[in-house]
C-alpha positions, 0 to 999 in steps of 0.5 A: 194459032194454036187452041187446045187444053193440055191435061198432066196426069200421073200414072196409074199404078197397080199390081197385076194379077189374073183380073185386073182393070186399066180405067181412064177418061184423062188424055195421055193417062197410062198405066204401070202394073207390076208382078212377079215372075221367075226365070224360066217361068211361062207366063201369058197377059192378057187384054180385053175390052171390058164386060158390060152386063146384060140386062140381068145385071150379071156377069152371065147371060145376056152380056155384051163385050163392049167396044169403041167408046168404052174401050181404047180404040187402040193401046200400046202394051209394052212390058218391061223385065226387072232391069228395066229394059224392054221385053215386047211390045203389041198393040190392041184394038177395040176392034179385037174381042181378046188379046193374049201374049205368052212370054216363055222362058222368062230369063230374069226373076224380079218385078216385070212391068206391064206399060199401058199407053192409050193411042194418042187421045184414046180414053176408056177401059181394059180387063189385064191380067197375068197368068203362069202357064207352066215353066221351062225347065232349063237344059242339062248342062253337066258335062258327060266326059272329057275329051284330051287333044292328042290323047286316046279317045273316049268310049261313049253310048248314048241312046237315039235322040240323047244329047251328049256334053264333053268338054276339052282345054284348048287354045284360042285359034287351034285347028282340031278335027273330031273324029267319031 
C-alpha cells in the first residue's frame, strides 16, 4: 500500500537579473527566470544560498551564509537558448558557498531560460543572478584574396601570427595541392 500527499504546483516565473530570489516550500515547485542575451555576449549566472543577516539586522557584518534546511540540499540548473533547446546544465549544493557558470560566446540572441529544479523533495531558497561579462568579438571572415586552380599565383605578405583567407571555385571531389 502506498501513503503519501501529492502537491501541484505552478511554476514560478520571473525575470533574472544580477540579484534575484527562487523561494519555495512546496515539493516539485520549479523555477522559469528568462533574460536577455545576445550573440556573441559573455554572460555568468550565479547561485548561492541565501544571506541571513547578523544580529545587527544588515546585510553587513555579523552575517552567516546559511545552508541545509534553508537552501536546497541539491538543485538542478539548466539553462535553455531562444529556441528552446538546451545550453547546460549543473547541479548546486547546500554544501557549496557560490556557484558561477559563465556562458561564452552566446550563438543565439533572444530570451534564454534559466530552469530552477529542486532535487526530489528538496524546498528552500536560492540568490540567482545574471551578469554580461564581456563579448566575443566574432573572427574577420573577409577573405584576403582569391587563388585560381591551375593559374598563376598570388603574391602575399602577412605579418607572424596573422591569419590569411583566400578563396578559390572547385569541384566537389577535386584533388589540389597548395604550394607556398
Amino acid at each position: 500500500a502506498l501513503t503519501g500527499n501529492l502537491t501541484l504546483s505552478s511554476d514560478i516565473v520571473d525575470t533574472l537579473s544580477t540579484v534575484t530570489f527562487f523561494s519555495t516550500n512546496r515539493v516539485g515547485q520549479n523555477g522559469r527566470y528568462t533574460f536577455s542575451a545576445n550573440a556573441g555576449d559573455n554572460i555568468s549566472i550565479s547561485a548561492k544560498p541565501p544571506f541571513v543577516p547578523g544580529s545587527d539586522g544588515n546585510s553587513g557584518s555579523g552575517g552567516t551564509i546559511s545552508q541545509g534546511g534553508v537552501m536546497p540540499a541539491r538543485t538542478t540548473l539548466t539553462i535553455y537558448g531562444p529556441a528552446g533547446n538546451p545550453l547546460a546544465s549543473w547541479n548546486v549544493y547546500a554544501s557549496t558557498s557560490s556557484t558561477v557558470y559563465p556562458l561564452n560566446n552566446l550563438q543565439q540572441s533572444g530570451t534564454f531560460t534559466l530552469f530552477v529544479d529542486p532535487y526530489q523533495t528538496n524546498t528552500g531558497t536560492l540568490d540567482l543572478g545574471v551578469w554580461k561579462t564581456g563579448t566575443t568579438t566574432p573572427p574577420d571572415t573577409s577573405y584576403n584574396g582569391a587563388v585560381s586552380i591551375d593559374g598563376p599565383s598570388l603574391a602575399i605578405s602577412q605579418v607572424a601570427g596573422a591569419t590569411g583567407r583566400y578563396s578559390f571555385t572547385g569541384t566537389a571531389g577535386q584533388t589540389l595541392g597548395l604550394g607556398l
